[in-house]
VOBA-1610 file (N, C-alpha, C; in pm, whole numbers, padded with zeros to 5 digits, always signed):
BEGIN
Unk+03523+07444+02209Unk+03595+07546+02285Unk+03501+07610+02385Unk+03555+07597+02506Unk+03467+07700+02615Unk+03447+07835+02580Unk+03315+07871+02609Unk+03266+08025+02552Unk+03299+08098+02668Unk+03269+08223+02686Unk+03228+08371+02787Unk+03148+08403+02704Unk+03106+08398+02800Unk+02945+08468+02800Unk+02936+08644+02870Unk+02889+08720+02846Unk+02845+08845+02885Unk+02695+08858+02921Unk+02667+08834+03037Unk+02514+08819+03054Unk+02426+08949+03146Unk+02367+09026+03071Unk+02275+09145+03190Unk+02147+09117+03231Unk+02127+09143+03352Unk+01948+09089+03406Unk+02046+08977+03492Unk+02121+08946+03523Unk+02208+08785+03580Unk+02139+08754+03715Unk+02081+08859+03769Unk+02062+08804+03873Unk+01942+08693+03897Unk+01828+08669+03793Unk+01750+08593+03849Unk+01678+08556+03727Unk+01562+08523+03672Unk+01504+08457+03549Unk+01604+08412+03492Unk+01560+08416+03288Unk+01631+08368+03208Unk+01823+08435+03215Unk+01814+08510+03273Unk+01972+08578+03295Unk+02064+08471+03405Unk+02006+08435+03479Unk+02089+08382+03576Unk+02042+08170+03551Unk+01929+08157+03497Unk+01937+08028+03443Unk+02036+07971+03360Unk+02043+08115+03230Unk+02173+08064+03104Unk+02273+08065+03245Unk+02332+08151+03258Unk+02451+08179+03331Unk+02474+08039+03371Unk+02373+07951+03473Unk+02425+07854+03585Unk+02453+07729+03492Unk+02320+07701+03383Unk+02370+07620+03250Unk+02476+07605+03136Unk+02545+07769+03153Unk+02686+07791+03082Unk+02782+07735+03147Unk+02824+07733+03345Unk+02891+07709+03413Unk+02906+07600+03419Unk+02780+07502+03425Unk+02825+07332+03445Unk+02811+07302+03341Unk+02823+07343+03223Unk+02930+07272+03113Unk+03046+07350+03067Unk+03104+07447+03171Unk+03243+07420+03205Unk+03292+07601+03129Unk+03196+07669+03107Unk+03173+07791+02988Unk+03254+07902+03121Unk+03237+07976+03089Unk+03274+08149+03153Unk+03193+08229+03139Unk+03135+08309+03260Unk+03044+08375+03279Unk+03091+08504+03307Unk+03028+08598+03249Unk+03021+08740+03346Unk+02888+08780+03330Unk+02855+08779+03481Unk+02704+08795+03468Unk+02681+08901+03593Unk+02649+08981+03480Unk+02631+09147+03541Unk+02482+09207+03584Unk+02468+09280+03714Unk+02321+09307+03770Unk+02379+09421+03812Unk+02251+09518+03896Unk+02300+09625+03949Unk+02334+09611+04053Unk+02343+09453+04151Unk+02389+09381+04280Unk+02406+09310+04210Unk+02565+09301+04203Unk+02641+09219+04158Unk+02627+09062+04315Unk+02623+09109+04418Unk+02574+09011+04555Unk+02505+08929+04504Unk+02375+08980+04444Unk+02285+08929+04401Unk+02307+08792+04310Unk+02361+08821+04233Unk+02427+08724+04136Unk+02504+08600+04220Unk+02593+08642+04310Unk+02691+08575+04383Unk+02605+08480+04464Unk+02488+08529+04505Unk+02384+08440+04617Unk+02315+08384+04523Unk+02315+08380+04418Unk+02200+08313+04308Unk+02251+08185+04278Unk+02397+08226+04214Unk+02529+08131+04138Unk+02609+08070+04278Unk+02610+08133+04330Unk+02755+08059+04453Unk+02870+08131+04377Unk+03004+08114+04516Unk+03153+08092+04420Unk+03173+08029+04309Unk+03220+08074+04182Unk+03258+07981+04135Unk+03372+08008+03994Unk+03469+07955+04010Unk+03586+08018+03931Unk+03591+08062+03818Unk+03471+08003+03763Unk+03455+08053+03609Unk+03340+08174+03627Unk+03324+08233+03687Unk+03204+08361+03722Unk+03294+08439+03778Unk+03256+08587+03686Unk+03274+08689+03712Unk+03154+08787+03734Unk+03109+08820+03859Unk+02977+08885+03822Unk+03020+09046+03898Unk+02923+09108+03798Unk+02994+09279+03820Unk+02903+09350+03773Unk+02883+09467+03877Unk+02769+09575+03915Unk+02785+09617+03771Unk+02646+09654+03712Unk+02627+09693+03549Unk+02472+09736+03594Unk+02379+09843+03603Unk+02314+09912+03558Unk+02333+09960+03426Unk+02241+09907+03314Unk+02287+09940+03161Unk+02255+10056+03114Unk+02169+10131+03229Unk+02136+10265+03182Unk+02244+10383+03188Unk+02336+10289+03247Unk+02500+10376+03243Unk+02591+10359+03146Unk+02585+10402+03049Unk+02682+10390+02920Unk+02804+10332+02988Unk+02878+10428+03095Unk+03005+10444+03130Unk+03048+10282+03213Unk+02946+10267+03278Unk+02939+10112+03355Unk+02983+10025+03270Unk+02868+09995+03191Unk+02876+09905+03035Unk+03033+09880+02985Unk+03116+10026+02973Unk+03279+10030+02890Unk+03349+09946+02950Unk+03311+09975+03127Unk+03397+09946+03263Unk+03392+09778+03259Unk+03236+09764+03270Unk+03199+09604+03254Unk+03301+09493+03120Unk+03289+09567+03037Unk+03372+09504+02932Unk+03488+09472+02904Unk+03530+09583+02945Unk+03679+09616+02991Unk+03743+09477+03124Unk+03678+09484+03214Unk+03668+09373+03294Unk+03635+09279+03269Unk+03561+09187+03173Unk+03531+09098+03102Unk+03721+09073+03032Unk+03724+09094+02962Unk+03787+09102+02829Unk+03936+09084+02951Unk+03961+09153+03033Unk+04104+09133+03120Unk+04125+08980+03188Unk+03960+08999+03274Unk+03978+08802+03341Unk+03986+08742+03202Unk+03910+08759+03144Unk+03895+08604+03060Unk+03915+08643+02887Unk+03943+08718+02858Unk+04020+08763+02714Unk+03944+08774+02610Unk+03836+08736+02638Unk+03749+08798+02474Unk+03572+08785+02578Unk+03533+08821+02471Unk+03350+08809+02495Unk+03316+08711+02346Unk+03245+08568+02386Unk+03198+08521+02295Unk+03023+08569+02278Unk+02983+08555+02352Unk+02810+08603+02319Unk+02784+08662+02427Unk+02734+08738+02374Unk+02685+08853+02494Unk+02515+08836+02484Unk+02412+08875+02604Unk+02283+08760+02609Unk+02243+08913+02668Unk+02180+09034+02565Unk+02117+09152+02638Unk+01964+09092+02703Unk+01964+09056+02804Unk+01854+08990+02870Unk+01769+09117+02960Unk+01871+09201+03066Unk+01803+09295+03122Unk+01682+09412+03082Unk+01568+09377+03121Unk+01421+09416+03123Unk+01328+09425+03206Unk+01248+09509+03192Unk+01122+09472+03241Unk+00980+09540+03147Unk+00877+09469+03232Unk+00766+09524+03194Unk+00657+09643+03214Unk+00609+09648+03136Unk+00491+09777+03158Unk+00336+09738+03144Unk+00223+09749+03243Unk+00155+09650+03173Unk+00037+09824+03200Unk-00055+09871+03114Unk-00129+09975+03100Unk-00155+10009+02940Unk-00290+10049+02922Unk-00273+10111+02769Unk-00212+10232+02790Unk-00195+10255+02650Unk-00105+10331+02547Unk-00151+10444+02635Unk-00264+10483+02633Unk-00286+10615+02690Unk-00275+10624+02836Unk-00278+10549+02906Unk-00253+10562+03026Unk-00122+10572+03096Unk-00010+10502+03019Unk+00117+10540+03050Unk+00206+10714+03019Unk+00206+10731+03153Unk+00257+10887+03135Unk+00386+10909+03041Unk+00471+11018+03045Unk+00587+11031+02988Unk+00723+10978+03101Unk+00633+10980+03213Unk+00782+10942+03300Unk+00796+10819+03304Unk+00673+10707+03250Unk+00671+10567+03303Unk+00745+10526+03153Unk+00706+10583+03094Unk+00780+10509+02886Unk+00885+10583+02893Unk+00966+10692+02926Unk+01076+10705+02908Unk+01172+10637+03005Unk+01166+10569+03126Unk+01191+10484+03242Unk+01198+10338+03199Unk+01122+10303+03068Unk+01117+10164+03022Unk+01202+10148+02889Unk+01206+10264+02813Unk+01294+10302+02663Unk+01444+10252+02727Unk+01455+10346+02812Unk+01609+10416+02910Unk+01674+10222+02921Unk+01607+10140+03014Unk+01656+10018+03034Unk+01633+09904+02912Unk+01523+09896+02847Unk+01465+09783+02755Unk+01546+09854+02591Unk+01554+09955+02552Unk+01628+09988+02495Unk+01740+10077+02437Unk+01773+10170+02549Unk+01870+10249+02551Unk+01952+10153+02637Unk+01910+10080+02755Unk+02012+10038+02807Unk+02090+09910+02688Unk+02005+09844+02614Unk+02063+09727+02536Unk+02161+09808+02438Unk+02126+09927+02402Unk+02234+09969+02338Unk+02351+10033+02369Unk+02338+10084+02502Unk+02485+10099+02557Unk+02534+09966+02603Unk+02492+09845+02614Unk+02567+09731+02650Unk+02600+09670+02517Unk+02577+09676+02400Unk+02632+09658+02273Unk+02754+09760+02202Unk+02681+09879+02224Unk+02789+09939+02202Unk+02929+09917+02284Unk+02958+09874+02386Unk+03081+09851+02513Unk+03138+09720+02450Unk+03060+09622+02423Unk+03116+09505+02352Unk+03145+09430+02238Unk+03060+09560+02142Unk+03139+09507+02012Unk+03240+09533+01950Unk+03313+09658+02020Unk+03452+09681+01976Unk+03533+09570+01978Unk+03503+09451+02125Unk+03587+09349+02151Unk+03508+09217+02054Unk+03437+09213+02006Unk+03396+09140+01947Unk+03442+09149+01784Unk+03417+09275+01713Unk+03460+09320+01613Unk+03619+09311+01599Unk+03724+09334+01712Unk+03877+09292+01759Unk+03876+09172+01713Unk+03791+09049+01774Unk+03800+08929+01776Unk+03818+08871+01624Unk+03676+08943+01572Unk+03659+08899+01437Unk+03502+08793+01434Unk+03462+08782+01576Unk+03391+08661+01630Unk+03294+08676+01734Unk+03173+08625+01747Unk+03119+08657+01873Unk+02953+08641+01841Unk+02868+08648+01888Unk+02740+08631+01868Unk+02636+08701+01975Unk+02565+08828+01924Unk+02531+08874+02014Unk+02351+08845+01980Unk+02279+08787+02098Unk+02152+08698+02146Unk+02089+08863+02238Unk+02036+08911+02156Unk+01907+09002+02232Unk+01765+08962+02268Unk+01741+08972+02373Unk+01571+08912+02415Unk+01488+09014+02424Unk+01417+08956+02328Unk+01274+09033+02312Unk+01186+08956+02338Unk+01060+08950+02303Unk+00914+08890+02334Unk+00848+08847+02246Unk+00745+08758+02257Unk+00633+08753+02167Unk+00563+08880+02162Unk+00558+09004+02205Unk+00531+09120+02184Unk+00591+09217+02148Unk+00710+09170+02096Unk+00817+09239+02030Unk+00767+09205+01862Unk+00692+09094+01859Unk+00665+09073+01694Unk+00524+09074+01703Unk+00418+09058+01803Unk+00236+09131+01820Unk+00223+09141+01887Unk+00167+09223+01895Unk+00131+09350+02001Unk-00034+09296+02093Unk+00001+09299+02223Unk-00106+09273+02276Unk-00172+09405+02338Unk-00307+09393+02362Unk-00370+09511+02499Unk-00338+09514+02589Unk-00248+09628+02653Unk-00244+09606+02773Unk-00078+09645+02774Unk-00031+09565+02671Unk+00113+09571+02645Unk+00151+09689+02602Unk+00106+09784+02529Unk+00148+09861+02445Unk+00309+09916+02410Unk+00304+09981+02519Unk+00417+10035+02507Unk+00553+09945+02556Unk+00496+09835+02625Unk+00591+09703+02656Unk+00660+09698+02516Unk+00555+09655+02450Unk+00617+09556+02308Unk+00651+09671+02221Unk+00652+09800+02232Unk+00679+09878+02128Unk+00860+09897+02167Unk+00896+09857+02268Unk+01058+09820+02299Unk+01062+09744+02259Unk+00984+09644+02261Unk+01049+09478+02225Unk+01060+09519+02069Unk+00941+09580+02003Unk+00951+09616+01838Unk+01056+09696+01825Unk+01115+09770+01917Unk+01267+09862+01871Unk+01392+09713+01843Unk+01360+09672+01975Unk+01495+09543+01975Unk+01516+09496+01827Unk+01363+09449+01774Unk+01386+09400+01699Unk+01398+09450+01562Unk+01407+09592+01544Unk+01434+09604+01466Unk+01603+09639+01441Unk+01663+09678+01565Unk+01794+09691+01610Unk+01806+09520+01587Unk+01779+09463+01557Unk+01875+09324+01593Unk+01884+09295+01436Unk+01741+09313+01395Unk+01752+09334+01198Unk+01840+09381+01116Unk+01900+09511+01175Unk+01991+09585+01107Unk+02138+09493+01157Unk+02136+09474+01282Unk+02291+09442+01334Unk+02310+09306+01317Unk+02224+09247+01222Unk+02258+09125+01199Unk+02334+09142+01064Unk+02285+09266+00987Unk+02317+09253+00859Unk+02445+09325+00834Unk+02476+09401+00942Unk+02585+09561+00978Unk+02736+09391+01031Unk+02671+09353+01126Unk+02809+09272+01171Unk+02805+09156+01114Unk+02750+09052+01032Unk+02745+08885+00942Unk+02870+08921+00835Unk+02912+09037+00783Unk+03033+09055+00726Unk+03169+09060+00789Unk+03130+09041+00955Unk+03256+09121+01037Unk+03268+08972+01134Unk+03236+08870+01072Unk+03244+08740+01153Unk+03106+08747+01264Unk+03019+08816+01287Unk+02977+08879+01425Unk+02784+08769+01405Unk+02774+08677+01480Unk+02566+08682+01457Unk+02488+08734+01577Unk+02353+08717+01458Unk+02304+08843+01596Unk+02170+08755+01597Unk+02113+08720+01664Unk+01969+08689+01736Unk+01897+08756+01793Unk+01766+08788+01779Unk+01674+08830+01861Unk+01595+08698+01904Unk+01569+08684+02023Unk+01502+08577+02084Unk+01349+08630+02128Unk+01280+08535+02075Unk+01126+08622+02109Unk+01064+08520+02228Unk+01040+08486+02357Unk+01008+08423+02466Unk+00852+08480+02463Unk+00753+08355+02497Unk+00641+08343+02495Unk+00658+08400+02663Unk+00525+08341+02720Unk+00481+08314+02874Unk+00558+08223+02932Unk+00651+08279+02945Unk+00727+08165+03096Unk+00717+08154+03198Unk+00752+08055+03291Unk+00718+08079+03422Unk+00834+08117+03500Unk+00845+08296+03524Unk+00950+08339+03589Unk+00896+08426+03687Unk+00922+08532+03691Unk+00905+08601+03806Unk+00816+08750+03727Unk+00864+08723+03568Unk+00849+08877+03499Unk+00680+08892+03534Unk+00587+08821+03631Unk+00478+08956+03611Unk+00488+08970+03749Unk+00542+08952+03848Unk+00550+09000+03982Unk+00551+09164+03986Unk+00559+09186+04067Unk+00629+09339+04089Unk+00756+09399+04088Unk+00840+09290+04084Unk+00978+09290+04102Unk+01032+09275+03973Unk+00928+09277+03859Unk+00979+09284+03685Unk+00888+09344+03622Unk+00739+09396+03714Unk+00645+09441+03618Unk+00558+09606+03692Unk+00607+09638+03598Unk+00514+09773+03693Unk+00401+09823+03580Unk+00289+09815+03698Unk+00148+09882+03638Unk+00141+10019+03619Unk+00113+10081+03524Unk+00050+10230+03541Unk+00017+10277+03651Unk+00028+10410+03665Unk-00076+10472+03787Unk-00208+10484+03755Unk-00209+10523+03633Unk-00337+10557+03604Unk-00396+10452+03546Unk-00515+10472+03561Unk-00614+10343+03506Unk-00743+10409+03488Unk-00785+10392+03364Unk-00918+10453+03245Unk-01031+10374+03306Unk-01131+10363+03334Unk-01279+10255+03292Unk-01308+10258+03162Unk-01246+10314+03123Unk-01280+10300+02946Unk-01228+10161+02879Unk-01103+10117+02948Unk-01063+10011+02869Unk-01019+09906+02991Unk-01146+09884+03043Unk-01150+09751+03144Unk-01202+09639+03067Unk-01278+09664+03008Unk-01322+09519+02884Unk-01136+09487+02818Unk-01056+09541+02786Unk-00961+09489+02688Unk-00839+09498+02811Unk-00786+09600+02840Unk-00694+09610+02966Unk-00688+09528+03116Unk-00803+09635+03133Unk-00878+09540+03236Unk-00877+09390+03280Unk-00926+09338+03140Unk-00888+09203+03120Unk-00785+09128+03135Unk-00698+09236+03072Unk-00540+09171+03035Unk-00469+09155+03173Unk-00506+09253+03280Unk-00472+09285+03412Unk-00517+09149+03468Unk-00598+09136+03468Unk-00666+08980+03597Unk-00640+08901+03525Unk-00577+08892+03366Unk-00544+08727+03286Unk-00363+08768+03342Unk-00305+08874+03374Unk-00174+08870+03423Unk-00160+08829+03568Unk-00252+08884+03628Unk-00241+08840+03780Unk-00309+08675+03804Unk-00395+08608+03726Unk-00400+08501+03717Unk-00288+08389+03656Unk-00240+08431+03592Unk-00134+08342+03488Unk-00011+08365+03564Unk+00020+08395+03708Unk+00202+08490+03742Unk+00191+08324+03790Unk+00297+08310+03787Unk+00411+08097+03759Unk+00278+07973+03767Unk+00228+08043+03627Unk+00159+07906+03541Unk+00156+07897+03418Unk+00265+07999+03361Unk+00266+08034+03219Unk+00296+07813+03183Unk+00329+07876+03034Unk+00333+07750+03002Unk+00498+07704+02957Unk+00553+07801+02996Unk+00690+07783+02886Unk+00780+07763+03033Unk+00890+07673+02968Unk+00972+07631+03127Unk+01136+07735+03108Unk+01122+07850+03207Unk+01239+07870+03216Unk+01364+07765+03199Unk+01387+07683+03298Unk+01488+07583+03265Unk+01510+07533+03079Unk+01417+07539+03036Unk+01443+07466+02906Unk+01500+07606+02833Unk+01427+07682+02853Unk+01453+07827+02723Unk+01634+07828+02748Unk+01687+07863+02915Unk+01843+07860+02913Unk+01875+07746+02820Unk+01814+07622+02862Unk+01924+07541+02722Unk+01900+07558+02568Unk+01774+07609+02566Unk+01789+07681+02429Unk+01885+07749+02420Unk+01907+07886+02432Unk+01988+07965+02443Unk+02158+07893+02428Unk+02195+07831+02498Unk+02312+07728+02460Unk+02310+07695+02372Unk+02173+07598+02322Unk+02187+07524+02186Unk+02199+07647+02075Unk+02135+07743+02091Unk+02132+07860+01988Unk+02298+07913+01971Unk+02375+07962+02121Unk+02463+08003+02096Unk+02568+07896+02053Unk+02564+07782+02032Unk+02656+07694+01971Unk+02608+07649+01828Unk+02480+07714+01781Unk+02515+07670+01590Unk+02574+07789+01522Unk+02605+07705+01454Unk+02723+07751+01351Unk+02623+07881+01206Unk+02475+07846+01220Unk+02370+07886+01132Unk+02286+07942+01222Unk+02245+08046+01311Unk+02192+08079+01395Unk+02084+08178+01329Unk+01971+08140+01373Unk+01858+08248+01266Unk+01861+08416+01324Unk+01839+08466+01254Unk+01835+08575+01303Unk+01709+08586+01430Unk+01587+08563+01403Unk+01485+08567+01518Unk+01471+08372+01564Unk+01431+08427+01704Unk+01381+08264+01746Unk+01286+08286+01820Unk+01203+08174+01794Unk+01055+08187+01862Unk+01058+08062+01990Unk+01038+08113+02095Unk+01027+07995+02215Unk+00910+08006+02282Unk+00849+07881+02282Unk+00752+07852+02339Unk+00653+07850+02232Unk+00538+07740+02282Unk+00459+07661+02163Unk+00318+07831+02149Unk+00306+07910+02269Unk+00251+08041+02239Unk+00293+08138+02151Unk+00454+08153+02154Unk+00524+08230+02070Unk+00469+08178+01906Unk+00509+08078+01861Unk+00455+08002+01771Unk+00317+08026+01744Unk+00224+07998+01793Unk+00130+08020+01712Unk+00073+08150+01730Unk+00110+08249+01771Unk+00105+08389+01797Unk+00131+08468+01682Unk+00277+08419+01616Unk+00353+08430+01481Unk+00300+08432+01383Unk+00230+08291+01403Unk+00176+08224+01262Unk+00035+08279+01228Unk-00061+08316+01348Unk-00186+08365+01356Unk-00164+08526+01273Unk-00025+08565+01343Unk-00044+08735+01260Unk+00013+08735+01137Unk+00116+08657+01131Unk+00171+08638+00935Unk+00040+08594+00877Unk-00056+08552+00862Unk-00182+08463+00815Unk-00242+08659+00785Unk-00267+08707+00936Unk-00358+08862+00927Unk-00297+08967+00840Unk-00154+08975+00867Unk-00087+09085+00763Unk-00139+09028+00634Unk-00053+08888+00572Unk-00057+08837+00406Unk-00276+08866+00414Unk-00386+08845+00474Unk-00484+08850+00469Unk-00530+09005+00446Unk-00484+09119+00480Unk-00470+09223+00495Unk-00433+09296+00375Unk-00305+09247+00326Unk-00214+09279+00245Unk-00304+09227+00071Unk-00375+09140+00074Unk-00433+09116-00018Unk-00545+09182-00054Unk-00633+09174+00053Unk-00752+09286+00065Unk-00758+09416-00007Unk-00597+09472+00011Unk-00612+09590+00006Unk-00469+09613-00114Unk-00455+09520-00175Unk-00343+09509-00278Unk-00319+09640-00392Unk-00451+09648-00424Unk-00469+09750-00548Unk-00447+09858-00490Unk-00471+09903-00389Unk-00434+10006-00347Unk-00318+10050-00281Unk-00250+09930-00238Unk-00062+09952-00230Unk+00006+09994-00314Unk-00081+09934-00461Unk+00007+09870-00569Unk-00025+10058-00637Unk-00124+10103-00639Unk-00168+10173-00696Unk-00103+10319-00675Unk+00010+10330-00590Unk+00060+10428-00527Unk+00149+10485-00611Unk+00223+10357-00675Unk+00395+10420-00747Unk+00349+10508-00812Unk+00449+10564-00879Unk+00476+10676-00959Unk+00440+10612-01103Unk+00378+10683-01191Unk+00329+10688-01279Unk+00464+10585-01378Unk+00568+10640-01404Unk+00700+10563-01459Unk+00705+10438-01406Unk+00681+10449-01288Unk+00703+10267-01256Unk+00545+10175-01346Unk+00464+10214-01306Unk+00308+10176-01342Unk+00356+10163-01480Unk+00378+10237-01564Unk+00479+10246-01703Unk+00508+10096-01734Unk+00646+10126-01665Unk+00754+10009-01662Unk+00701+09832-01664Unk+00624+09862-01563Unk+00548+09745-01522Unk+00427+09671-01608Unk+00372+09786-01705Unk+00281+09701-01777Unk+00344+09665-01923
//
């Protein structure tokens, strides 16, 4: 059965790749930007696209967007919260206006675009909602800080709403995307701090000239991740997290190894916490 799709970010990276890969195999799109034009010059005409102005930092947009979804084309099968960007500065260097400016879209906006579409999804009985996060949504790099500490909200919002809607027909994915080669470290997806420390040019610093060196040579191929994303939104067993790209992967596996390494180290003293009754119980 042909899907609809609900797609935000549509106008260009992984947002507007799924979109054009949903269309020529014959799917329904609404693929929403804050230039909806934008979308239209990306995609072309095309009868199965609906694309419509959605800034997600507008609750009220989001209702409107759905609402319009749900009239052309009668339900929302997966909705793909893609719209983001980046922050690249340490922790301390990002002010209060630059992290509340990145919360507002990376995760206040994903949750007013969930909240708008799961009423129609929850209606349905059906639907699968695919949130993108990062390989810094599950470790945390220098440089990233406060990047991935959204991507760590997503994912813990995608944890709960996998377990809140899997009773209500509903799956939920968080998608974790390595280094791709898109546009996200340009300027047009990535904004630097103003401020900048000499204190942390050895670790930041670094991270800064390995970002401006690496912008479209990552290793991961946009084109392929959209057909992931297809293949994901068509199983029937969809994991809750997915790891793309062979970086994502061993990124994963390097920090599950450090926690369980960690976690052992320091066992007796986890263990050593309970309450006297449990310690009881237990021996």
């Amino acid at each position: 059965m042909k899907k609809v799709w609900f797609i935000t970010g549509a106008s260009r990276g992984f947002g507007v790749l799924t979109a054009q890969k949903a269309l020529e195999r014959g799917d329904f799109v609404v693929a929403t930007a804050r230039d909806p034009q934008a979308v239209t010059a990306a995609l072309g005409e095309h009868p199965n696209l609906l694309a419509l102005r959605l800034d997600v930092k507008l609750e009220a947009q989001a209702v409107v967007a759905a609402q319009q979804a749900v009239a052309r084309f009668g339900r929302i099968d997966v909705l793909v919260n893609n719209a983001g960007y980046g922050l690249l500065g340490a922790v301390e260097e990002a002010n209060a206006e630059e992290v509340r400016a990145l919360y507002e879209t990376n995760v206040f906006g994903l949750l007013n675009v969930s909240r708008a579409v799961l009423p129609v999804m929850r209606k349905q009985g059906s639907g699968h909602v695919i949130n993108i996060s990062s390989v810094g949504g599950y470790s945390s790099y220098a440089g990233w800080g406060v990047y991935g500490s959204t991507k760590f909200a997503v994912e813990g919002l995608s944890e709960a709403m996998a377990m809140e809607l899997e009773p209500l027909g509903i799956k939920v994915t968080v998608v974790e995307p390595g280094f791709f080669r898109t546009d996200f470290l340009d300027v047009s997806s990535l904004v630097a701090t103003r401020e900048r420390i000499d204190s942390y040019a050895a670790t930041v610093g670094a991270m800064r000239d390995f970002a401006a060196g690496a912008n479209h040579a990552q290793p991961g191929d946009p084109l392929k991740l959209a057909g992931a994303l297809l293949q994901l939104a068509d199983s029937d067993t969809p994991p809750v997290r997915l790891q793309l790209g062979s970086d994502t992967v061993q990124r994963v596996r390097a920090k599950n190894q450090f926690v369980e390494k960690e976690m052992a180290e320091w066992l007796d003293v986890a263990l050593s916490t309970d309450h006297d009754d449990v310690l009881k119980q237990a021996a």
